[in-house]
N, CA, C and O of each residue as an XYZ file, in Angstrom:
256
protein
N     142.054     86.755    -55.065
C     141.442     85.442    -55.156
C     140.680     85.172    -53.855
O     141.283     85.083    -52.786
N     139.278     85.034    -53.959
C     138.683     84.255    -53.056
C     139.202     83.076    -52.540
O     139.540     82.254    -53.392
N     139.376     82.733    -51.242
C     139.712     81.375    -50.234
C     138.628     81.005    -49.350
O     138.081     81.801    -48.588
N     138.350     79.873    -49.458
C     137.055     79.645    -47.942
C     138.157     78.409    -48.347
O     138.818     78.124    -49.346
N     137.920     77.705    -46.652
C     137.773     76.493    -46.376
C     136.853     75.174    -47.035
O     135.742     75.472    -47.471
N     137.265     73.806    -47.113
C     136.587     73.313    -47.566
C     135.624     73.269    -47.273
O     134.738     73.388    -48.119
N     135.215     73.009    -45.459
C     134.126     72.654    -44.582
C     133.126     73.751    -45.265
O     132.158     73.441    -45.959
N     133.590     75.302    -44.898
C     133.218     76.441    -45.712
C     132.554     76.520    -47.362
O     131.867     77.377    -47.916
N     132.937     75.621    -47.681
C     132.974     75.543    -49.347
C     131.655     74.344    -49.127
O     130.649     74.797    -49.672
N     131.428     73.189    -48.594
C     130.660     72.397    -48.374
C     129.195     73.276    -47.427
O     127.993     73.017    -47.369
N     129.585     73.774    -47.141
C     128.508     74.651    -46.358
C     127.786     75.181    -47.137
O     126.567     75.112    -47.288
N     128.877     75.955    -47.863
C     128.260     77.215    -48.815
C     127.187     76.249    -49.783
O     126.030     76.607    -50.002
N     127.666     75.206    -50.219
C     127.149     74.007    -51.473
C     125.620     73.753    -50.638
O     124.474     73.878    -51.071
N     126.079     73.378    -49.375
C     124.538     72.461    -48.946
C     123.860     73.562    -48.791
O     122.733     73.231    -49.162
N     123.792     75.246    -48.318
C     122.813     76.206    -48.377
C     122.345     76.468    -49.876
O     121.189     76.853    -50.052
N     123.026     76.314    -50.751
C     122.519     76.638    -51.816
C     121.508     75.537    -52.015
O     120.312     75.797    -52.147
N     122.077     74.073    -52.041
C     121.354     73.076    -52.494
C     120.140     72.909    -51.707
O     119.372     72.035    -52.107
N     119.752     73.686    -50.485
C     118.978     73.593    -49.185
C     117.751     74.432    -49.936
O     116.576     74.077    -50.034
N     118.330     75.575    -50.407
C     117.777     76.702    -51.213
C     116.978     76.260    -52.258
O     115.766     76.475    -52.255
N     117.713     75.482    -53.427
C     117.047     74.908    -54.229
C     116.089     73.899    -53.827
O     115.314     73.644    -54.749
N     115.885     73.271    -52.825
C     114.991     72.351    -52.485
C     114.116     73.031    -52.038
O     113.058     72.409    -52.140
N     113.937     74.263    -51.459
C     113.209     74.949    -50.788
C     112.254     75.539    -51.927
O     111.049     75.447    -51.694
N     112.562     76.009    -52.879
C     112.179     76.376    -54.049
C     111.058     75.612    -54.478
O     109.860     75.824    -54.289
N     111.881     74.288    -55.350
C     110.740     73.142    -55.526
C     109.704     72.790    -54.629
O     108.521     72.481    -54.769
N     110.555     72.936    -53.570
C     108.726     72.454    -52.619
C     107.638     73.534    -52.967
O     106.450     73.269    -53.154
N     108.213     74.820    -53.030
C     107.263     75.769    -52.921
C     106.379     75.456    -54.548
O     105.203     75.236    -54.840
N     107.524     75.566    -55.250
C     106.727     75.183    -56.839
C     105.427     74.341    -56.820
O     104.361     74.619    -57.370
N     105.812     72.979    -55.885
C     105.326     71.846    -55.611
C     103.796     72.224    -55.365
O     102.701     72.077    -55.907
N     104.413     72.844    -54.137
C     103.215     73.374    -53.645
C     102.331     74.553    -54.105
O     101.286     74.672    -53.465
N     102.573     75.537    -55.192
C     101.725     76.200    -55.747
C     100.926     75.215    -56.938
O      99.718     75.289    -57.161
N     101.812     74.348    -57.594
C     101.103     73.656    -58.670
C      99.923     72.524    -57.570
O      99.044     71.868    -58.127
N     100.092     72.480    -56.201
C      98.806     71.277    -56.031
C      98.052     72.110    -55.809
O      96.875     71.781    -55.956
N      98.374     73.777    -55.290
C      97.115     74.206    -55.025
C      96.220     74.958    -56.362
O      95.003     75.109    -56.252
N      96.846     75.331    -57.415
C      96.806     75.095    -58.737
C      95.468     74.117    -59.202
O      94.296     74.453    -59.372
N      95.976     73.068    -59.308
C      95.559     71.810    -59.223
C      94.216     71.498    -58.477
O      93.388     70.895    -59.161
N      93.831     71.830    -57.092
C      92.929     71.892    -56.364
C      92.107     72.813    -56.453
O      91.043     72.840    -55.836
N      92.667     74.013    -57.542
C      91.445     75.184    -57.875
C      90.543     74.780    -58.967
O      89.374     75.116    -59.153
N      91.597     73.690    -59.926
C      90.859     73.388    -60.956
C      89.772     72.477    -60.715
O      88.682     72.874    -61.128
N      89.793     71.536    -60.242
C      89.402     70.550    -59.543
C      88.187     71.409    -58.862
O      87.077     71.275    -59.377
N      88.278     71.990    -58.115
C      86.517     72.827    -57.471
C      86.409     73.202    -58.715
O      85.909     72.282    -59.363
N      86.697     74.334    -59.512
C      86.428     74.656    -60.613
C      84.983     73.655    -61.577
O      83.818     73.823    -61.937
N      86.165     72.521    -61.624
C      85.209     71.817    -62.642
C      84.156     70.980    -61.879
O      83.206     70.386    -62.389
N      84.541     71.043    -60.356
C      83.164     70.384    -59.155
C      81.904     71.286    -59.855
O      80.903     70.972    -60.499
N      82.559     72.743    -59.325
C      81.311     74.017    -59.738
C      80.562     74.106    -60.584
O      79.550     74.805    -60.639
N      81.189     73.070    -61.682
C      80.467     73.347    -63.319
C      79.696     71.877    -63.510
O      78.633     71.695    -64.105
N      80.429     70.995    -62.920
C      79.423     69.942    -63.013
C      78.175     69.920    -62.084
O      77.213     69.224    -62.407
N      78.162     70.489    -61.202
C      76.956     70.796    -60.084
C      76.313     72.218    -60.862
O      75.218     72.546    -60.406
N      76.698     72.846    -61.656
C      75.908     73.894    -62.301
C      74.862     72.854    -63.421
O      73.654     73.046    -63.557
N      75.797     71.551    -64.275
C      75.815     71.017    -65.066
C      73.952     70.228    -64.509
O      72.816     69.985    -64.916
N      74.519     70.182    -63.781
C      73.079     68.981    -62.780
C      71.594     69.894    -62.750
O      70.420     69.690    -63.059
N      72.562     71.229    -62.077
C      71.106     71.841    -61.926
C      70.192     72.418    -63.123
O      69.001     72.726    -63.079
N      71.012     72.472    -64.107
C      70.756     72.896    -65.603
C      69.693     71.517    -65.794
O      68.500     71.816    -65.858
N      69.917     70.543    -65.857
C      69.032     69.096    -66.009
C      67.923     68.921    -65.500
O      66.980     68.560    -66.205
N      67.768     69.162    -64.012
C      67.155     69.271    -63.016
C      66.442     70.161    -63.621
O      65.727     69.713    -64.517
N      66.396     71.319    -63.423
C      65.216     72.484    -64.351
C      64.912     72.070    -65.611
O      63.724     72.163    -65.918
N      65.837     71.539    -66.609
C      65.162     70.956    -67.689
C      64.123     70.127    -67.689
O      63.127     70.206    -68.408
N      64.483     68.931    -66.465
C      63.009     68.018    -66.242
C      61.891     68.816    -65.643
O      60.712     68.677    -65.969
N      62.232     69.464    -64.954
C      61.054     70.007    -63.979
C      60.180     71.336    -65.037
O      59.047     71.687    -64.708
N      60.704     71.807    -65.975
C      59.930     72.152    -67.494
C      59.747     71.047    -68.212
O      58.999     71.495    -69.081
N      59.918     69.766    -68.506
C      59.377     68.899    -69.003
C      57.874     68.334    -68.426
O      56.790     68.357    -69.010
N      58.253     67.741    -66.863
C      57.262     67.949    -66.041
C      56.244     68.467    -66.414
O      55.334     67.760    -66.847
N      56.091     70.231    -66.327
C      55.181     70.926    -66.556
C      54.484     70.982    -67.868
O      53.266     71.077    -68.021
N      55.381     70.913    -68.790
C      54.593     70.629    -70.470
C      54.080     69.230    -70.510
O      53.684     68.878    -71.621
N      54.005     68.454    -69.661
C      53.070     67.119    -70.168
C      51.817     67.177    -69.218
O      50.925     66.334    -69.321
């Protein structure tokens, strides 16, 4: 049979639980940067979106 101390036994609890918090942050932190790829992502496509317009007028322009 395994024996630790309580103090031991409380130790062991808060490294684990230290562990698990450590975890989530990281989660945390892959989903904002996640999050912040999408975000340029759809910056990229709406500034593609513009310049697509922009050349559309500027061939309108030219046909009148």
């Amino acid at each position: 049979m395994l024996y630790c101390s309580k103090d031991n036994a409380q130790n062991i609890g808060s490294t684990q639980i230290e562990r698990e918090r450590e975890r989530e942050r990281e989660r945390e932190r892959e989903r904002r940067e996640r999050e912040g790829e999408r975000e340029r992502e759809r910056e990229r496509e709406r500034e593609r979106e513009r310049e697509r317009e922009r050349e559309r007028e500027r061939e309108r322009e030219r046909e009148s």
